[in-house]
Every structure is written in structure tokens, then in C-alpha cells.
C-alpha positions in Angstrom: 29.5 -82.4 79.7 30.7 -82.5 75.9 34.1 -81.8 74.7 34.4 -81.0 71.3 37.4 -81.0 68.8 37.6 -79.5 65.4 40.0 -80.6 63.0 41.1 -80.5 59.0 41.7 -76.9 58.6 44.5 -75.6 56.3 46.1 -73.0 53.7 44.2 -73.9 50.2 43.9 -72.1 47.2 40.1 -70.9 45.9 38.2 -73.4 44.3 39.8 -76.7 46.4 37.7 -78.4 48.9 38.5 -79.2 52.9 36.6 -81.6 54.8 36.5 -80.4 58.7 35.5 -83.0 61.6 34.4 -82.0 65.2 34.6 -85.6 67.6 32.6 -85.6 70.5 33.3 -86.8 73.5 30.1 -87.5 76.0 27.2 -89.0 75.7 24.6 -86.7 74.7 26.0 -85.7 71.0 23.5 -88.3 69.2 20.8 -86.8 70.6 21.1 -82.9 69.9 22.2 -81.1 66.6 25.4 -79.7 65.9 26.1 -76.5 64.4 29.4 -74.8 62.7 30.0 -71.1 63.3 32.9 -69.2 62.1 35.0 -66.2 62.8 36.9 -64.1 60.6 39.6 -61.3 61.8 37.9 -58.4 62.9 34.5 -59.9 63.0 32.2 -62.1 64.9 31.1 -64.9 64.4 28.7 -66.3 62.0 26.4 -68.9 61.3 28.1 -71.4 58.7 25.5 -75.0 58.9 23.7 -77.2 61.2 22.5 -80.3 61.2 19.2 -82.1 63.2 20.0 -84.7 65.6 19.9 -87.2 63.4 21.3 -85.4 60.4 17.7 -85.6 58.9 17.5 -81.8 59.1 19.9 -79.7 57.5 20.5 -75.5 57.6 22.7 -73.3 55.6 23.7 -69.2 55.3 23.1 -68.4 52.2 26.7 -67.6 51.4 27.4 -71.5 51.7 24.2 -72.9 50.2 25.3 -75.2 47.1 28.9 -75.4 48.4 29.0 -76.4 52.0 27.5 -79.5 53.0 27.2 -80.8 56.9 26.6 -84.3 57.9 26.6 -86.5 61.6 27.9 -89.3 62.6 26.2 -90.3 65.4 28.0 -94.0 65.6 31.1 -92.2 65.4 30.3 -89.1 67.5 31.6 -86.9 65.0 30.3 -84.4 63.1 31.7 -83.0 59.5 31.4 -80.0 57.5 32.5 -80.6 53.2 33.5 -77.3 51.6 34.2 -77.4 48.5 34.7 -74.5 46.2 36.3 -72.6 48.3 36.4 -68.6 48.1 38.9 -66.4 50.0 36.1 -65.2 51.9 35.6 -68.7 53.4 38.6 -67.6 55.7 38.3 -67.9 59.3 38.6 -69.6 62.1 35.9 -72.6 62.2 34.1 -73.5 65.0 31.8 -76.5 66.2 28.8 -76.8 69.1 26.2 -78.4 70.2 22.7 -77.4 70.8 21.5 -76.7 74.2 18.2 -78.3 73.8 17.6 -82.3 72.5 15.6 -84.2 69.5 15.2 -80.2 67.9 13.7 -81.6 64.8 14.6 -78.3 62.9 18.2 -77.5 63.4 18.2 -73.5 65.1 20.9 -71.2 63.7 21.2 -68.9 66.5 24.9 -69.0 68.6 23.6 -68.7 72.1 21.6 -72.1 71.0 24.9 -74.1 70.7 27.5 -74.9 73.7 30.2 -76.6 74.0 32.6 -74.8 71.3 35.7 -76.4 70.7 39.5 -74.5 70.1 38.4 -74.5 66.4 40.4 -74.6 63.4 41.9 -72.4 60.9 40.9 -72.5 57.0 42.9 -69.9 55.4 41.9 -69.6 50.8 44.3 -67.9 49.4 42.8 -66.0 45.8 
């Protein structure tokens, strides 16, 4: 079993950059990709990034694409999501998993691909 833990959330203002890490505890995280899904009030959540098992591999939503970049970690068992120019849309509650299945070459994008969600954390961009 994984644990996961999101951190480096916060209240910034539209155009400023956060940097969000999800730590893994267990010892399956080098070998599967790891994905970041957020949830904004009144709405389910989304897709955001995901990254192969070895970072080789990366995936966007087209609402990040150019602004969001994911990375791993796999010495460090971490896993970190860069967003910089931040839009008050970007808003939500952030979320990290794993995917169920190992070595995917091609990171998947679907939720019910990734386990293991942590208690996420809050980005909040103020306009």
C-alpha cells in the first residue's frame, strides 16, 4: 500500500507560480506514474498532469499545456507539479495518485486509473 501527501498549496495572486509535492511512502511509487487531478467547488474532478514511471512521459489538459509542468522523483519518492502563471480558474483543491497498473510507458489520464489519493491541498488565485 502507498500513502501519499500533497503539499505547497496557498492564497496567490494571478500570474505567480506554486510548486506542489506529493511524497510517497511505499515501495512501488518508482515503478508506476503519478498523476494530479483537481477539484474545484461545485465540480468534479479533473485531470490536471501525469507523468510515466520514469518521468520520461509526460501528459497535460489543455487548460495547463505551456503553464503547468510535472516532474518525479523517483530517489526521493516524491512527485511535483510547477504552475506558474497562475489564473483564478486554477483554483481548487489539488490532488495526487498513483496508477494502478506498472512500467505504463504512456502516462493514462483517466481517474479510475490512479489510487491512492492523498488529503490534497488547497491553491486558491485571487484575480
Amino acid at each position: 500500500q502507498v500513502e501519499l501527501v500533497e503539499s505547497g498549496g496557498g492564497l496567490v495572486q494571478t500570474g505567480d507560480s506554486l510548486r506542489l509535492s506529493c511524497v510517497a511512502s511505499g515501495r512501488t511509487f518508482d515503478l508506476t506514474a503519478v498523476a494530479w487531478f483537481r477539484q474545484a467547488p461545485g465540480k468534479g474532478r479533473e485531470f490536471v498532469a501525469a507523468a510515466s514511471w520514469n518521468g520520461a512521459s509526460t501528459s497535460y489538459a489543455d487548460s495547463v499545456k505551456g503553464r503547468f509542468t510535472i516532474s518525479k522523483d523517483n530517489a526521493e519518492n516524491t512527485g511535483y507539479l510547477q504552475m506558474n502563471n497562475l489564473k483564478p480558474e486554477d483554483t481548487a483543491i489539488y490532488y495526487c495518485g498513483i496508477d494502478r497498473r506498472n512500467w505504463r510507458r504512456t502516462p493514462v489520464v483517466g481517474q479510475d486509473d490512479y489510487y491512492s489519493w492523498g488529503q490534497g491541498t488547497q491553491v486558491t488565485v485571487s484575480s
